[in-house]
GUTI-75428 format. One line per field, with one value per residue (C-alpha): residue number from 1; residue in one letter; chain; x, y, z. Coordinates in nm, 2 decimals. Each point is the difference from the previous one (the first is absolute). Last residue first. Example, Ala and Ser with C-alpha at 12.3 -4.5 7.8 and 13.67 -1.06 7.14 Angstrom:
pos	c(2, 1)
code	c(S, A)
unit	c(A, A)
u	c(1.37, -0.14)
v	c(-0.11, -0.34)
w	c(0.71, 0.07)
! end
This chain:
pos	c(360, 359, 358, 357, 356, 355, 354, 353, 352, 351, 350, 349, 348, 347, 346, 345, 344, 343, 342, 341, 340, 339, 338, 337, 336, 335, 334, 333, 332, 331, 330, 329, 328, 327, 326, 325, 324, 323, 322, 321, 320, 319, 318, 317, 316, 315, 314, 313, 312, 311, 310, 309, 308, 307, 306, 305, 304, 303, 302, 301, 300, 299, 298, 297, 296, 295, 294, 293, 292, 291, 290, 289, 288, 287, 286, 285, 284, 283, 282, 281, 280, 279, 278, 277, 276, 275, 274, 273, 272, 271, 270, 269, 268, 267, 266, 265, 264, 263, 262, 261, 260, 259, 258, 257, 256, 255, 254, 253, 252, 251, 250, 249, 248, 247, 246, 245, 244, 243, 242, 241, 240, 239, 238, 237, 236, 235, 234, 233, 232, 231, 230, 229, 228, 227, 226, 225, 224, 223, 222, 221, 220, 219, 218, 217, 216, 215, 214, 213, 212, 211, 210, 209, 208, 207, 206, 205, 204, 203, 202, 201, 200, 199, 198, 197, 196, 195, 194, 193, 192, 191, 190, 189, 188, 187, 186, 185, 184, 183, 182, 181, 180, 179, 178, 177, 176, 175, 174, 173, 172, 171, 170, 169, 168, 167, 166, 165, 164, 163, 162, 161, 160, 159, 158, 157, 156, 155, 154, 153, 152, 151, 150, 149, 148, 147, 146, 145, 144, 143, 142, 141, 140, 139, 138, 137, 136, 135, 134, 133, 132, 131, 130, 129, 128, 127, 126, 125, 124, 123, 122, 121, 120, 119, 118, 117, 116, 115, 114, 113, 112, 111, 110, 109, 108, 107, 106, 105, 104, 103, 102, 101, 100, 99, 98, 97, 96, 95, 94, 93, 92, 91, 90, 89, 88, 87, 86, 85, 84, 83, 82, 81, 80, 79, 78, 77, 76, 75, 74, 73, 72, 71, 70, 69, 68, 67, 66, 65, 64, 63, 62, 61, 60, 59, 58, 57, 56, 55, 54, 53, 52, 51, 50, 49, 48, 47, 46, 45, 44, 43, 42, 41, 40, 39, 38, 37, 36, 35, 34, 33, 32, 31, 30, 29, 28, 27, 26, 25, 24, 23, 22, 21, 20, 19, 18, 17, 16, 15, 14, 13, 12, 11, 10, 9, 8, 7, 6, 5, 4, 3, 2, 1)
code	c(X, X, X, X, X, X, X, X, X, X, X, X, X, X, X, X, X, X, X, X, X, X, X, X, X, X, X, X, X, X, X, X, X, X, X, X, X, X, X, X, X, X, X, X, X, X, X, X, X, X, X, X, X, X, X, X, X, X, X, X, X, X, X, X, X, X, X, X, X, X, X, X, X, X, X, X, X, X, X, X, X, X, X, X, X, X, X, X, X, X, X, X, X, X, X, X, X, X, X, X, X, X, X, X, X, X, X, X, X, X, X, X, X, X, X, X, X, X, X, X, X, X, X, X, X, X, X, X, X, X, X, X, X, X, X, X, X, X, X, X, X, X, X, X, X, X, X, X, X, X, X, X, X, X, X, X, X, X, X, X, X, X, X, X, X, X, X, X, X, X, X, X, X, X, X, X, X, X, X, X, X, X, X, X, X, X, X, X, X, X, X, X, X, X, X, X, X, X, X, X, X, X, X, X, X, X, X, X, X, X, X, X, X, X, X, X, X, X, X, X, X, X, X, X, X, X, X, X, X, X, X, X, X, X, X, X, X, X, X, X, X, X, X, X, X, X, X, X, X, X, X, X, X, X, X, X, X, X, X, X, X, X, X, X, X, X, X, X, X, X, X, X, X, X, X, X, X, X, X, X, X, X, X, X, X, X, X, X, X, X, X, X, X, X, X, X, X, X, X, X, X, X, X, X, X, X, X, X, X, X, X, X, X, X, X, X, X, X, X, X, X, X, X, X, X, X, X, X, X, X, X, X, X, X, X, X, X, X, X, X, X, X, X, X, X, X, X, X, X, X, X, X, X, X, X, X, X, X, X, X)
unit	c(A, A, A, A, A, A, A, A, A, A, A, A, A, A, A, A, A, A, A, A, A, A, A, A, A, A, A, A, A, A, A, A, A, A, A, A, A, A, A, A, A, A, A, A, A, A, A, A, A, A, A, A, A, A, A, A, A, A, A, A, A, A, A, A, A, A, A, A, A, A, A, A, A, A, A, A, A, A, A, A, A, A, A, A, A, A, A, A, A, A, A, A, A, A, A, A, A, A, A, A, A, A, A, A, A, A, A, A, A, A, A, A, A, A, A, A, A, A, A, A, A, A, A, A, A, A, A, A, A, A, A, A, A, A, A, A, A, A, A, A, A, A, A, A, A, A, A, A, A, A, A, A, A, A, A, A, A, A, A, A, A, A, A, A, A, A, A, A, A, A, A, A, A, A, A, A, A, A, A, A, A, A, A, A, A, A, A, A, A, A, A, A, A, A, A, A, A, A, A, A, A, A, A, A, A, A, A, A, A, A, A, A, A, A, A, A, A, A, A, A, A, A, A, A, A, A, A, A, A, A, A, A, A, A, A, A, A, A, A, A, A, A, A, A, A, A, A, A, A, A, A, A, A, A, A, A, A, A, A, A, A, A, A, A, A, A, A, A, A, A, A, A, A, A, A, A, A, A, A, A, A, A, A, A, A, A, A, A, A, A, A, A, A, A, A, A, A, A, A, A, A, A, A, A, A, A, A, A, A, A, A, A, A, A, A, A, A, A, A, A, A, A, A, A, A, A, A, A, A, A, A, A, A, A, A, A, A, A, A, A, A, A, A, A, A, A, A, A, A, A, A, A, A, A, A, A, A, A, A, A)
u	c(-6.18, -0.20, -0.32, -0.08, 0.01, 0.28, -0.03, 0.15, -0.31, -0.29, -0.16, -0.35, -0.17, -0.07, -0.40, -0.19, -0.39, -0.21, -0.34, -0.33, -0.25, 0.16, -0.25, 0.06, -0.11, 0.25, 0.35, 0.23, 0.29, 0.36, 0.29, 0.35, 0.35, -0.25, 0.06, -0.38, 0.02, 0.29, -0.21, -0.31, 0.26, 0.08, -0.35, -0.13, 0.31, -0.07, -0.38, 0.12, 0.23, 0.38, 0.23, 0.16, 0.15, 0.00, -0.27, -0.18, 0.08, -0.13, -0.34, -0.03, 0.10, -0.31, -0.19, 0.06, -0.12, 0.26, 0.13, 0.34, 0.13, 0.36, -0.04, -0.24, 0.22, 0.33, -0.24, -0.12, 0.35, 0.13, -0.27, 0.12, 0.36, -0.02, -0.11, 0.08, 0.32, -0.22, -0.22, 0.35, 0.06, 0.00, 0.30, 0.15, -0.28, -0.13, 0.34, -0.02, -0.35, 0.16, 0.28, -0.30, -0.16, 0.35, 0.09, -0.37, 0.07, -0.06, 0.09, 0.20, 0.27, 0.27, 0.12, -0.16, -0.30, -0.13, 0.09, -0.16, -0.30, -0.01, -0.01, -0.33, -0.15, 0.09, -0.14, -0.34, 0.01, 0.06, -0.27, -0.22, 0.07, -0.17, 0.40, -0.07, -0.24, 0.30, 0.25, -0.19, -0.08, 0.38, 0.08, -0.30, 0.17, 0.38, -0.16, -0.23, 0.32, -0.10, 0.17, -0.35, -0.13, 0.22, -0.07, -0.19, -0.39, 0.04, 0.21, -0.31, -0.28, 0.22, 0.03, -0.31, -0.15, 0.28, -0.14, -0.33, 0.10, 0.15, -0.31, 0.03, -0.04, -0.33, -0.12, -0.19, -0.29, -0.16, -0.29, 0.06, -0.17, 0.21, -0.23, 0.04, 0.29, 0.20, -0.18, 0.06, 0.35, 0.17, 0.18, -0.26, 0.10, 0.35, -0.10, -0.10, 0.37, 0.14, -0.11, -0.18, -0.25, -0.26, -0.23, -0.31, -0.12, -0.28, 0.00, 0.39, -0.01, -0.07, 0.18, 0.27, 0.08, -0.03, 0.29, 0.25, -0.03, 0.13, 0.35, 0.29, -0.10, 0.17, -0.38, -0.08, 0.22, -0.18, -0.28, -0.21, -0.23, -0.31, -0.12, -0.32, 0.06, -0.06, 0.07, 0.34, 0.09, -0.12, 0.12, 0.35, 0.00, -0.10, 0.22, 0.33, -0.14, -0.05, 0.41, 0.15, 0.09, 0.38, -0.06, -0.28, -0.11, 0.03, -0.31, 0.02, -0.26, 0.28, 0.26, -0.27, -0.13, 0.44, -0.04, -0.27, 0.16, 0.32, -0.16, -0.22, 0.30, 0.16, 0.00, 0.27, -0.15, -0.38, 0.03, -0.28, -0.19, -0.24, -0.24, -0.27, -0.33, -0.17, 0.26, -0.10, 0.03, 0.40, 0.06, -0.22, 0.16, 0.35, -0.14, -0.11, 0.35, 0.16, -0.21, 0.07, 0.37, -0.05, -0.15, 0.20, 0.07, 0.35, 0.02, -0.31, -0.32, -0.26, -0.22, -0.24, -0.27, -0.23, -0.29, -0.11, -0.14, -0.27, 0.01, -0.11, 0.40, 0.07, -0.20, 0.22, 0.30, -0.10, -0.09, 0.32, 0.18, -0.22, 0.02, 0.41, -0.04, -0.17, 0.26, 0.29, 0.11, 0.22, 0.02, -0.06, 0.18, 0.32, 0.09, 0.38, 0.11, 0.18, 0.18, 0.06, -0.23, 0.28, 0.23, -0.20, 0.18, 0.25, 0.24, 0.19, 0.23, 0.27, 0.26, 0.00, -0.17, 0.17, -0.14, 0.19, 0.33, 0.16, -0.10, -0.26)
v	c(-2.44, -0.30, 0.03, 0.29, -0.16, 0.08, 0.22, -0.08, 0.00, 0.14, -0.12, -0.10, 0.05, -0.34, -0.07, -0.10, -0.08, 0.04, -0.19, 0.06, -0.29, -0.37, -0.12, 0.35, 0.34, 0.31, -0.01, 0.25, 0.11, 0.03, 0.10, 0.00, 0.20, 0.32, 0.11, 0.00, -0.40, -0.05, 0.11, -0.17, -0.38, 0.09, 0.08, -0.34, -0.16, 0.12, -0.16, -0.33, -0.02, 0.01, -0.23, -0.06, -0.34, -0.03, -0.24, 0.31, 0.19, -0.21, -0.01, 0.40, 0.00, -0.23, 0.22, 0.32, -0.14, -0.05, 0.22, -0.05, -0.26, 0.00, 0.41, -0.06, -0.23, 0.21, 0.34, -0.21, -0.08, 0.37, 0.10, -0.24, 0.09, 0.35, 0.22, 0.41, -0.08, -0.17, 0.25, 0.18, 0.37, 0.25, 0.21, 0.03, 0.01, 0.32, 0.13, -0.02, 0.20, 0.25, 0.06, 0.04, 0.22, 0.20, 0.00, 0.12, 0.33, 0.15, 0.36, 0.20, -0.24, -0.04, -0.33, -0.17, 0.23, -0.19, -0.30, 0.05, 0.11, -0.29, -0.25, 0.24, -0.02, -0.39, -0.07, 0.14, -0.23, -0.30, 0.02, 0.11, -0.40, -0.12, -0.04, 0.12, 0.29, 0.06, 0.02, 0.19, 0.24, 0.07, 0.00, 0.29, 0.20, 0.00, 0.08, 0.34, 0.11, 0.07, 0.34, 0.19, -0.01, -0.11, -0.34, -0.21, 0.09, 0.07, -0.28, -0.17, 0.13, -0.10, -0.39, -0.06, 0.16, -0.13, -0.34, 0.07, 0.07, -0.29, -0.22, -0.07, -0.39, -0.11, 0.00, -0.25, -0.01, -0.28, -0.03, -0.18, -0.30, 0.06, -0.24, -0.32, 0.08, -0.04, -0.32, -0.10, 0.02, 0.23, -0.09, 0.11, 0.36, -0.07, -0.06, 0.38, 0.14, 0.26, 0.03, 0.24, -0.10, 0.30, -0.06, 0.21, 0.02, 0.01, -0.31, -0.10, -0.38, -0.21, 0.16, 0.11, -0.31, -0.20, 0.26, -0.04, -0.36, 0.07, -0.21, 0.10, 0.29, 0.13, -0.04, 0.27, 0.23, 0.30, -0.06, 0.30, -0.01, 0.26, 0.03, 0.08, 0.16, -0.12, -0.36, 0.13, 0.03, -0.31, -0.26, 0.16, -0.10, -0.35, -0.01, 0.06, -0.28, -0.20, 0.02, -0.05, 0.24, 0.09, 0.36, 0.13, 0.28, 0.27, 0.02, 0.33, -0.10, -0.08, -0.14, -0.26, -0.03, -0.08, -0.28, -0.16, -0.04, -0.12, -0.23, -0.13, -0.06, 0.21, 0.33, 0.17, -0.20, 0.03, 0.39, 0.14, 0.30, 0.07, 0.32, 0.01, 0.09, 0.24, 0.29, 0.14, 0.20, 0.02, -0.36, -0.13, 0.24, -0.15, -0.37, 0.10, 0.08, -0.28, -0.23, 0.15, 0.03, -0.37, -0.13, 0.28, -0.25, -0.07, -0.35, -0.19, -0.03, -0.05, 0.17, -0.25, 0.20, -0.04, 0.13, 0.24, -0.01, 0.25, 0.27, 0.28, 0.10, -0.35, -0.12, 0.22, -0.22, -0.22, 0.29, 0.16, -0.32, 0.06, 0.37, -0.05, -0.25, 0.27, 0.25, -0.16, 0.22, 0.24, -0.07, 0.36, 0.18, -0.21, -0.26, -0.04, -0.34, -0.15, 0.32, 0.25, 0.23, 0.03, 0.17, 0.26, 0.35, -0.21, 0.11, 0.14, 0.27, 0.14, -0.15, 0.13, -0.15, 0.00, 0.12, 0.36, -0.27, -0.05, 0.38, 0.10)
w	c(8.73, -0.10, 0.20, -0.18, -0.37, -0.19, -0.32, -0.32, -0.22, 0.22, 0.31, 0.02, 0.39, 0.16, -0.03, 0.30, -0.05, 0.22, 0.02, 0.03, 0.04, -0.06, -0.31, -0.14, 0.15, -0.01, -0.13, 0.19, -0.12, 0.20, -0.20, 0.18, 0.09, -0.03, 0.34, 0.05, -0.11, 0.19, 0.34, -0.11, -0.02, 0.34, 0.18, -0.20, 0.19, 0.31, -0.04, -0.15, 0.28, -0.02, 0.02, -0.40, -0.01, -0.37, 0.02, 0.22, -0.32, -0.21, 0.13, 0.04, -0.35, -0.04, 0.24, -0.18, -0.35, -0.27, -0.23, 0.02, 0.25, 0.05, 0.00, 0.25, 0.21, -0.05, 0.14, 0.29, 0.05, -0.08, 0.27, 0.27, -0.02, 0.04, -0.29, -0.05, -0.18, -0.28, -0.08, -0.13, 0.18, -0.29, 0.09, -0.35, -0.18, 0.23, -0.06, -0.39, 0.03, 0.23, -0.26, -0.28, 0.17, 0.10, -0.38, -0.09, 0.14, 0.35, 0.07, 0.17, -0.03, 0.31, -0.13, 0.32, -0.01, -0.34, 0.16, 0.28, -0.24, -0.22, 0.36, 0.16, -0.38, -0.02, 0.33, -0.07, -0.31, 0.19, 0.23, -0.33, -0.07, -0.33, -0.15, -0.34, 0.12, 0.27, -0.27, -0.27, 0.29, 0.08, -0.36, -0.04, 0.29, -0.11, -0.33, 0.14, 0.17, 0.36, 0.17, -0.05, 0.32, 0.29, 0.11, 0.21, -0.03, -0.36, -0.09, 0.18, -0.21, -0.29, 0.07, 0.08, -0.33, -0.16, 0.11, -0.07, -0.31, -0.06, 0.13, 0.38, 0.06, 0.21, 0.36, 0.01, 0.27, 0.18, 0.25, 0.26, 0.19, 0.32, 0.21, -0.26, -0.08, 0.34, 0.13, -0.39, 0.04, -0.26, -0.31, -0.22, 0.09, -0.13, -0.32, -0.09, 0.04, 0.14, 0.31, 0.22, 0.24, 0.13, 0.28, 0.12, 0.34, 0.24, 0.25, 0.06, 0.13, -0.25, -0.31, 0.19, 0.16, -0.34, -0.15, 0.30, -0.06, -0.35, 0.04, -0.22, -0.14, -0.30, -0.18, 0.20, -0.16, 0.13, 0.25, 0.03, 0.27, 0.01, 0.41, 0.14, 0.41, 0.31, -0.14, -0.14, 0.37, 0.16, -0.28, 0.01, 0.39, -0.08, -0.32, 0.22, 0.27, -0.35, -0.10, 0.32, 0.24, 0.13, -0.08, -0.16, 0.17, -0.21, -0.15, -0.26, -0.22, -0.27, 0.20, 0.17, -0.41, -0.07, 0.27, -0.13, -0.33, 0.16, 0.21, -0.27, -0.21, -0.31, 0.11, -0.24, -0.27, 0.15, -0.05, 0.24, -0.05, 0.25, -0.03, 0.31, -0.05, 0.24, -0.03, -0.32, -0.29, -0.04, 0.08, -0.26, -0.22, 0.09, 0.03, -0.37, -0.13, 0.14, -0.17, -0.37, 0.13, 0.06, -0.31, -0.20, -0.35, 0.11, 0.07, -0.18, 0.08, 0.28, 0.23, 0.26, 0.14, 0.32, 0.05, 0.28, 0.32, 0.12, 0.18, -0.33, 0.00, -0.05, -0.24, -0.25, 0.03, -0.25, -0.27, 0.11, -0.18, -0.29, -0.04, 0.03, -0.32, -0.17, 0.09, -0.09, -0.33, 0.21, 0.35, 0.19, 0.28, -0.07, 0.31, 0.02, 0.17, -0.34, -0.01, -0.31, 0.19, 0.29, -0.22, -0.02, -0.15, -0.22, -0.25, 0.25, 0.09, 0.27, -0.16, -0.30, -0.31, -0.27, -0.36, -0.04, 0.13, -0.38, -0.10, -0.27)
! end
C-alpha cells in the first residue's frame, strides 16, 4: 500500500450532511421518545376537536431531546393543518415580554411593530391567534426574566395549548400563583438515554451525516462511552461532526479512534466554566448559597439581602432556578411540615483540589 492510497483528495469528504450534525437539524423520527411525544400530542389533541388544550410543563436535563422532541411535533402539527398555529419561542434569546411578543409578531407575520409598546403588540397578536387555536412552546422559560408575556397568553388566547421547557423541576414552584393557578400543568420528565439508547442516537445520525462505512466501530463506541458518561447527546453529536474534521484534516478516509479521542480532548479543552457565564448578581447569590449550605431558599434569601443583595424575592427565586438547571446548585423540595413545602438549596460538592465557581 502507498503513503497517500488513504488521503483524501481534494475534491472529497467524509461528510454527505453536514447540516445533520447541527443543533437545528430535525431527524424524521426521535428514537426512544416516543411515549413522551404521545403525551405532549395528547395536550394538543383538543385542539383539532375546537376545544382548548392542556398545558404541559417538560423537564430534564440538557441534552435529553426536549426541544427536538417539541420541534418535531410543531412540524407534524404543521404538516396536517392550518387551524392551529405552531409557535416556538426560545425565552433565552427572548428574554422579556417585549421580546417574547415580538418574536410571536415575527412569527405570524405582523409586521407592524414599530415604535409600539409591549401590550399594543399583544393586542394585535391576541386578534390573530384568536381566529385560529394556537400550541406555544416556550423553550428555556425559566431564562425569562419577567413571565407577563405568559399571564397574557393564558387569559387572553381562547383554544390553545402551552408547552414550558426547562430543565429542572424546581423552577415551576417558583411561579406566581396568579400564573399557576391558570396554567395548572401537567408534567413530564424526560429522562437520561440508557447506553444503548445512546449508540442508538449516536448511529442513526453517523448515518444521516456521513459516508457509510468510513466509521471505525472504536472511534464510535469511545464517542458513545463519552456522551453516556457526560448525559449530554448535545455533546455527542458534536464529537462525531469534531472526529470527522479531524479525520478530513489529515486527509484520512476514514475515522479512527485517534480523531475520537482528539475531539474528546478538544471538547475538554473548550468547556466554558459555569462561572464565566455569571454576572455579578449570580456569583452573589451563588457566594450566599454556598455560605449557607443546605438551608431553606428564604433563609439564603435572608442573608443575602444582609449581604446587600437588591433583588426581589421573586427575581431572586428566578435566579437561584437558573443555577440550579446549570447545575452550579441542588434545589429539593420538602413537602408538608409545620411551615408547608419548602425548598431547600444545596451548593453542589466539589472534589479534592477543586475551587468552587465563585473562586475562579
Amino acid at each position: 500500500m502507498g503513503l497517500f492510497d488513504n488521503m483524501l483528495h481534494s475534491d472529497q469528504s467524509l461528510f454527505k450532511n453536514e447540516v445533520a450534525l447541527s443543533y437545528e437539524f430535525i431527524p424524521k423520527t426521535i428514537p426512544f421518545r416516543e411515549n413522551e411525544q404521545h403525551h405532549i400530542a395528547s395536550c394538543i389533541k383538543p385542539l383539532f376537536d375546537g376545544r382548548t388544550g392542556r398545558n404541559i410543563f417538560v423537564f430534564g436535563p440538557s441534552g435529553l431531546g426536549k426541544t427536538v422532541a417539541c420541534k418535531h411535533i410543531l412540524a407534524e402539527l404543521e404538516e396536517q393543518t392550518d387551524d392551529i398555529l405552531a409557535l416556538y419561542i426560545n425565552c433565552w434569546k427572548h428574554n422579556t415580554s417585549f421580546k417574547v411578543i415580538n418574536a410571536l409578531c415575527d412569527a405570524l407575520a405582523y409586521r407592524f411593530v414599530q415604535n409600539k409598546k409591549t401590550n399594543e403588540l399583544f393586542s394585535a397578536v391576541r386578534q390573530i391567534i384568536n381566529r385560529k387555536s394556537a400550541v406555544f412552546v416556550l423553550d428555556e422559560v425559566d431564562k425569562a426574566e419577567d413571565l407577563d408575556f405568559l399571564y397574557s397568553i393564558l387569559e387572553e388566547i381562547y383554544k390553545k395549548a402551552i408547552i414550558l421547557i426547562t430543565n429542572t423541576r424546581a423552577w415551576l414552584s417558583t411561579l406566581d400563583s396568579r400564573i399557576s393557578s391558570r396554567l395548572m400543568p401537567e408534567v413530564l420528565e424526560f429522562r437520561e438515554y440508557s447506553k444503548a439508547e445512546t449508540n442508538g442516537i449516536l448511529s442513526e445520525r453517523i448515518g444521516y451525516a456521513f459516508v457509510p462505512g468510513i466509521w471505525d466501530k472504536d472511534a464510535i463506541q469511545r464517542i458513545v462511552d463519552e456522551t453516556f458518561m457526560r448525559k449530554d447527546v448535545r455533546l455527542g453529536i458534536y464529537l462525531l461532526k469534531e472526529a470527522g474534521s479531524i479525520a478530513e484534516e489529515r486527509s484520512s478516509r476514514r475515522i479512527e479512534l485517534r480523531d475520537a479521542e482528539a475531539a474528546i480532548g478538544i471538547s475538554e479543552r473548550t468547556a466554558i466554566k459555569g462561572s464565566d457565564r455569571l454576572d455579578e448578581e449570580d456569583r452573589q447569590i451563588l457566594h450566599t448559597i454556598e455560605s449557607n449550605p443546605d438551608s431553606k431558599i428564604g433563609d439564603v434569601y435572608r442573608s443575602y439581602q444582609e449581604a446587600g443583595g437588591k433583588k426581589g424575592y421573586k427575581t431572586f427565586q428566578r435566579r437561584v432556578a437558573r443555577l440550579a438547571k446549570d447545575n452550579m446548585v441542588k434545589l429539593e423540595r420538602i413537602a408538608g411540615g409545620r411551615e408547608g413545602n419548602t425548598t431547600i438549596v444545596k451548593a453542589v460538592r466539589k472534589g479534592r483540589g477543586e475551587k468552587s465557581l465563585t473562586e475562579f
